[in-house]
N, CA, C and O atoms as CSV, one atom per row, in Angstrom:
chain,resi,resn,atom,element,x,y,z
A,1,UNK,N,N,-71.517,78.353,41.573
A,1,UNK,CA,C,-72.215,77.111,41.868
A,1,UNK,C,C,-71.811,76.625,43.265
A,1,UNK,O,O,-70.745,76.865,43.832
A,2,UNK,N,N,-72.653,76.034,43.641
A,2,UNK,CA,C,-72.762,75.463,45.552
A,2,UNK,C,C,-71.821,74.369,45.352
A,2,UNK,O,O,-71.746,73.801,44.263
A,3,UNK,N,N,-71.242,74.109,46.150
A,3,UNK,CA,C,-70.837,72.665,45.960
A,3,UNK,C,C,-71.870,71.156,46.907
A,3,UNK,O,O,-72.873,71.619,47.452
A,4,UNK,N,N,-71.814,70.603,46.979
A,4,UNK,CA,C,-72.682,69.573,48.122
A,4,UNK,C,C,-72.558,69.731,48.770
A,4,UNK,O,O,-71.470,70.291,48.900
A,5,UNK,N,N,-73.235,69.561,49.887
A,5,UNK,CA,C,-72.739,70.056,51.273
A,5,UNK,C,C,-72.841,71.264,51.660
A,5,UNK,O,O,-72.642,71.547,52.842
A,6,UNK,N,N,-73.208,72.309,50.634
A,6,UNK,CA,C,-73.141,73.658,51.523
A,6,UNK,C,C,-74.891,74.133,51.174
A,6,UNK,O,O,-75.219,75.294,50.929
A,7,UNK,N,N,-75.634,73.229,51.211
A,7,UNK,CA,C,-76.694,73.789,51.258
A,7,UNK,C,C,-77.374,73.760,52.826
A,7,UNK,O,O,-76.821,73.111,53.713
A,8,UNK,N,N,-78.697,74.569,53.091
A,8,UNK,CA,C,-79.155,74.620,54.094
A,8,UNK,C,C,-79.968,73.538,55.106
A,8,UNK,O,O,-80.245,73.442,56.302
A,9,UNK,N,N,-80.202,72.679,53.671
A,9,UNK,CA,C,-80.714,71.171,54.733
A,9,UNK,C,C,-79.281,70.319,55.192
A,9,UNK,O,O,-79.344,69.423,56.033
A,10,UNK,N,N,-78.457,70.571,54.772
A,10,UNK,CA,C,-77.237,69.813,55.024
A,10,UNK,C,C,-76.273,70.448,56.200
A,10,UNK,O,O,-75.454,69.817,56.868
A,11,UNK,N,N,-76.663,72.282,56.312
A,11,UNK,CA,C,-76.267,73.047,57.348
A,11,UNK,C,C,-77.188,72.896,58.476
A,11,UNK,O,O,-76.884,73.277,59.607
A,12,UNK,N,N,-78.555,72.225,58.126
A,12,UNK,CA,C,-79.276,72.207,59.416
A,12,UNK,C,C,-79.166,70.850,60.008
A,12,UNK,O,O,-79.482,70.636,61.178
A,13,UNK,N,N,-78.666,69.825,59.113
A,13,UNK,CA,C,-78.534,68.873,59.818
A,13,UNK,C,C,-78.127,68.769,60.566
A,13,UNK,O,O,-78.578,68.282,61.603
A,14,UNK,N,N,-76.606,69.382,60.260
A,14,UNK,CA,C,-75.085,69.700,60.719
A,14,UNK,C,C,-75.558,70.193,62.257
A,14,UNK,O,O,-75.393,69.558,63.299
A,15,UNK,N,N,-76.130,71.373,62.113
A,15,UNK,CA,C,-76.732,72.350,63.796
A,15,UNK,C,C,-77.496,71.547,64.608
A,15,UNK,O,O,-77.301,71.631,65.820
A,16,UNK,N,N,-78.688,70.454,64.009
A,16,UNK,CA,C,-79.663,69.348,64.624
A,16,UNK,C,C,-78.488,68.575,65.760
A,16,UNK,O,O,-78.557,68.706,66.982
A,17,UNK,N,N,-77.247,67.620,64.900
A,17,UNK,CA,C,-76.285,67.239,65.049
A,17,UNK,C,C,-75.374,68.218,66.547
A,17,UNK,O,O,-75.616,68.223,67.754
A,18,UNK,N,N,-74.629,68.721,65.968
A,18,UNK,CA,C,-74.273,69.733,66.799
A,18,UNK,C,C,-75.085,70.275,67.922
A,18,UNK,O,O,-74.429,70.279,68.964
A,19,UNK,N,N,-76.018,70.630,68.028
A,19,UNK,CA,C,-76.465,71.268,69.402
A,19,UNK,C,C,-77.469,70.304,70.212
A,19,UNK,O,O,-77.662,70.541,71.404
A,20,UNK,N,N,-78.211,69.049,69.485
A,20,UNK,CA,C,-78.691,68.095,70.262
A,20,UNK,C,C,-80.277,68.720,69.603
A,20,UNK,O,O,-81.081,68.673,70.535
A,21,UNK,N,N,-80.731,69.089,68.748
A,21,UNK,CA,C,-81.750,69.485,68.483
A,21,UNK,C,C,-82.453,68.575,67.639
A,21,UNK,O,O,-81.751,67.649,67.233
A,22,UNK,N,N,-83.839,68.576,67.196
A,22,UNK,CA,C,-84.294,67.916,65.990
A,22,UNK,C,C,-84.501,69.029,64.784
A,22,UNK,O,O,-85.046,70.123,64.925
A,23,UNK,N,N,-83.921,68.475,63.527
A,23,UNK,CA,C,-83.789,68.815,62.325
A,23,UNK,C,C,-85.291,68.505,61.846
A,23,UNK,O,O,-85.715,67.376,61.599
A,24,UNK,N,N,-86.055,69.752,61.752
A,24,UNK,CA,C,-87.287,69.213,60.385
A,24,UNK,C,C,-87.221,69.662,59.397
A,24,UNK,O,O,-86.678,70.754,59.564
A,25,UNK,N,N,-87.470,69.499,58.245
A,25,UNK,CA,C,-87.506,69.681,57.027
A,25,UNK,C,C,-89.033,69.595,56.504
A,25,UNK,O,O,-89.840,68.688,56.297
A,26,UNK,N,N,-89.007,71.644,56.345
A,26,UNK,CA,C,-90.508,71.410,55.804
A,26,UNK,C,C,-91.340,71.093,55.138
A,26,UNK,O,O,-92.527,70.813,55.307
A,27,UNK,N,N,-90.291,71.164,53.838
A,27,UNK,CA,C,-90.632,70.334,52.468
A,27,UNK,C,C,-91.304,69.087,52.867
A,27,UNK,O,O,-92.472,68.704,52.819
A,28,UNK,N,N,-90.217,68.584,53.267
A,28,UNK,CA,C,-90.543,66.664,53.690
A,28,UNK,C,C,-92.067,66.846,54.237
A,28,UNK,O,O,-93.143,66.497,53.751
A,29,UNK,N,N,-91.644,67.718,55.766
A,29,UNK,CA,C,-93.248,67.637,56.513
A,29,UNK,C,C,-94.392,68.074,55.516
A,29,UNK,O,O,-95.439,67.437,55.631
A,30,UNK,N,N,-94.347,69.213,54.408
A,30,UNK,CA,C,-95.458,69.404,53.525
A,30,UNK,C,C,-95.753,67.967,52.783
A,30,UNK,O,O,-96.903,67.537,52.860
A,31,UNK,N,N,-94.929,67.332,52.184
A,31,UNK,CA,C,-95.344,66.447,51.463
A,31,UNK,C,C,-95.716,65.203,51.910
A,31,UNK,O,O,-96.024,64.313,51.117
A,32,UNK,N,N,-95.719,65.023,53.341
A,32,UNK,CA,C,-96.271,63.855,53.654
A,32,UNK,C,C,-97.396,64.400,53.742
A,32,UNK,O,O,-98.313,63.871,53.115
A,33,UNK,N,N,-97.639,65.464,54.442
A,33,UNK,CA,C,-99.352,66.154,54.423
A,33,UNK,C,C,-100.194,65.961,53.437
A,33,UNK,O,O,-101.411,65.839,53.576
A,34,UNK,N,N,-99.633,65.927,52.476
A,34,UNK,CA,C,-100.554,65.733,51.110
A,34,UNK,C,C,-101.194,64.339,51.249
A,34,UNK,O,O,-102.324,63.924,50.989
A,35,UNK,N,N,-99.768,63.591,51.891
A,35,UNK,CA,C,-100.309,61.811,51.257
A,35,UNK,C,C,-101.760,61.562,52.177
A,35,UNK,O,O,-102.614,60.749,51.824
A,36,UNK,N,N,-101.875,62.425,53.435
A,36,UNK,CA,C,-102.874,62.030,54.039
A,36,UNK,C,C,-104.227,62.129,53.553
A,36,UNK,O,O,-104.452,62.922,52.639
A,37,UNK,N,N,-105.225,61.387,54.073
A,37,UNK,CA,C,-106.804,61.459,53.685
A,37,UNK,C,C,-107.048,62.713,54.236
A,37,UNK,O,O,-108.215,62.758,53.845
A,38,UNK,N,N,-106.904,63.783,54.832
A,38,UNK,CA,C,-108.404,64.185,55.737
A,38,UNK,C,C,-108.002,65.633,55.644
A,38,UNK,O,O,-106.818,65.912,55.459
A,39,UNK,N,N,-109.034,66.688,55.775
A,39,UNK,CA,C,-108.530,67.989,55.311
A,39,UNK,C,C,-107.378,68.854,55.447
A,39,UNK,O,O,-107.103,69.740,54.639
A,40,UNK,N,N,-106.774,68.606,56.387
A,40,UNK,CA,C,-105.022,69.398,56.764
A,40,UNK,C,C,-104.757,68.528,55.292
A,40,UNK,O,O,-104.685,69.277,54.317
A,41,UNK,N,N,-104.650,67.517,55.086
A,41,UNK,CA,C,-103.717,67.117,53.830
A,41,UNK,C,C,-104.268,67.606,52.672
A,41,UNK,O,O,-103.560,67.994,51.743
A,42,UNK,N,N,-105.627,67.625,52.639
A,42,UNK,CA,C,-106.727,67.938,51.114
A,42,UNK,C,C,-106.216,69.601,50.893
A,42,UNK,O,O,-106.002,69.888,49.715
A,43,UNK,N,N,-105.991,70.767,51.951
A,43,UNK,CA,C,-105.871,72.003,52.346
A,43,UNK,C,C,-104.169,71.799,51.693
A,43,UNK,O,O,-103.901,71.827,50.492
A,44,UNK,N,N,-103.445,71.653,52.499
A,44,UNK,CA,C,-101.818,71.561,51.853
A,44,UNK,C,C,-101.649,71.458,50.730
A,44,UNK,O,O,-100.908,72.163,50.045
A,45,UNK,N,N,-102.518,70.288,50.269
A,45,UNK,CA,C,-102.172,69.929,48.765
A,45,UNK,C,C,-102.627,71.605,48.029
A,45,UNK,O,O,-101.910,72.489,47.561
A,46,UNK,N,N,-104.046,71.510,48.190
A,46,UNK,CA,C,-104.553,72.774,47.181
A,46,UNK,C,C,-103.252,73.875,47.481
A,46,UNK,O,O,-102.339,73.911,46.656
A,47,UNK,N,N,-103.215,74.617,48.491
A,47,UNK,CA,C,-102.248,76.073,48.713
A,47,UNK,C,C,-101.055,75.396,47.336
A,47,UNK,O,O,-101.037,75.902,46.214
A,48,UNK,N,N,-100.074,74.103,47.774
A,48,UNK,CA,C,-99.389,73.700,46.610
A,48,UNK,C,C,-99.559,73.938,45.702
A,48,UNK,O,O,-98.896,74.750,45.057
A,49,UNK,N,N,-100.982,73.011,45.119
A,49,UNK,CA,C,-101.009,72.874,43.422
A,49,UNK,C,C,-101.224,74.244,42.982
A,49,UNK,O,O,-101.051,74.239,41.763
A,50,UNK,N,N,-101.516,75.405,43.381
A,50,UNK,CA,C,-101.680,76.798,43.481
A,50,UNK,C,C,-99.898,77.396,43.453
A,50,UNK,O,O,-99.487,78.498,43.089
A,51,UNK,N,N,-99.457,76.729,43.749
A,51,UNK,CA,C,-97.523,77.408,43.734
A,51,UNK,C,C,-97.850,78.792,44.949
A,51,UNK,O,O,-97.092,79.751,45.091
A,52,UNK,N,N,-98.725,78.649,45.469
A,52,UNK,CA,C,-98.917,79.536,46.764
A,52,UNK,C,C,-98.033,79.347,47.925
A,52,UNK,O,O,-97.650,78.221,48.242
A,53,UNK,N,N,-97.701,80.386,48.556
A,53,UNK,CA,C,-96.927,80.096,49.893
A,53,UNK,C,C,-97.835,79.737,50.836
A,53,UNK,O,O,-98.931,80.289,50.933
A,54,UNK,N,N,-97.287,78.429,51.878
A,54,UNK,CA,C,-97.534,78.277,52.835
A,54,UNK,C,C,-97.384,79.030,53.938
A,54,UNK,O,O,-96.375,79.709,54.125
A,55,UNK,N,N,-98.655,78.958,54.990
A,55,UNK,CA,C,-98.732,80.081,55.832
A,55,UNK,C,C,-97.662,79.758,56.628
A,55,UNK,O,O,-97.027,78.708,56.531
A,56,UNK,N,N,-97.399,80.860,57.609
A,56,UNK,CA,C,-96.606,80.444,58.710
A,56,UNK,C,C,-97.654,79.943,60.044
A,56,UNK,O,O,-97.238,79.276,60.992
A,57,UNK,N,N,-99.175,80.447,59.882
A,57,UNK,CA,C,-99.793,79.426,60.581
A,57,UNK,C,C,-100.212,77.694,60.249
A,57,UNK,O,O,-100.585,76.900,61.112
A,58,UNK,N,N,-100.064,77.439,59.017
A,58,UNK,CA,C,-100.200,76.404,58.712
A,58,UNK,C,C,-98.949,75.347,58.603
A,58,UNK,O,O,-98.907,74.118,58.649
A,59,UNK,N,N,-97.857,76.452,58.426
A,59,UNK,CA,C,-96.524,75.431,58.797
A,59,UNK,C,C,-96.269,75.366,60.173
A,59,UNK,O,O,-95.911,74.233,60.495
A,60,UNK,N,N,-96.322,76.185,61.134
A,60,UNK,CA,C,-96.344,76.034,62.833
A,60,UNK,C,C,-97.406,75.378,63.326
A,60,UNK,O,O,-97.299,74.904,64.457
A,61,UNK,N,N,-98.929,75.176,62.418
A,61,UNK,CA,C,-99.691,73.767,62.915
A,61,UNK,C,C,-98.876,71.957,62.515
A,61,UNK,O,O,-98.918,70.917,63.172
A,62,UNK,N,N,-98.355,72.208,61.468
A,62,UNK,CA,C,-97.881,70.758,61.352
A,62,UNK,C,C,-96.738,70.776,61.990
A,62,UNK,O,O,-96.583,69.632,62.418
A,63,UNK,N,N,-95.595,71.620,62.383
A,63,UNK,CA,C,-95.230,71.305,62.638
A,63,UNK,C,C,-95.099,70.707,64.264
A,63,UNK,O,O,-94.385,69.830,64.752
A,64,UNK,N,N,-96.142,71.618,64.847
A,64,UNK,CA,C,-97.123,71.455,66.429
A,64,UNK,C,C,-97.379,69.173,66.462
A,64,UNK,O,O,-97.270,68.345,67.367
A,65,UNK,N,N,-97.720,69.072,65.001
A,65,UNK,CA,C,-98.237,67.984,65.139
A,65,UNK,C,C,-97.311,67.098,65.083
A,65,UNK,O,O,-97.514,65.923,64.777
A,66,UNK,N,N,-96.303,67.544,65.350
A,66,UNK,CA,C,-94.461,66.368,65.303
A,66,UNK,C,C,-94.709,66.189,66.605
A,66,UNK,O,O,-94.866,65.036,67.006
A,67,UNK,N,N,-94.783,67.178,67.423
A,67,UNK,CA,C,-94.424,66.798,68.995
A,67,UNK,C,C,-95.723,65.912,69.750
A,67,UNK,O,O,-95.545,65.343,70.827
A,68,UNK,N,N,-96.745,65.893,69.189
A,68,UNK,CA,C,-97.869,65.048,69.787
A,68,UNK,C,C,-97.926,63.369,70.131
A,68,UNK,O,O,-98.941,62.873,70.620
């Protein structure tokens, strides 16, 4: 068993922290996608409710849409 702290959102914080970077968390970024009205969110949700993997083009578009 892990103890707290040694998981990978808590190691990426740690590196965000450490090297001066921003920490995203894709989970987080998927699930606000959902809350939105308009098709990027309507699209996210479905691949989800499907237990489908998200693309790596569709996670490198949202995440494109942090820096805008």
């Amino acid at each position: 068993m892990a103890h707290p702290g040694a998981g990978k959102g808590t190691q990426a914080a740690r590196l965000a922290r450490c090297h001066h970077i921003p920490h995203i968390a894709t989970g987080d970024l998927f699930r606000e996608a959902t809350r939105q009205p308009d098709e990027l969110g309507r699209h996210v949700q479905m691949v989800m409710e499907k237990v489908e993997l998200i693309s790596d083009e569709l996670t490198n578009g949202l995440v494109a849409l942090i820096g805008r």
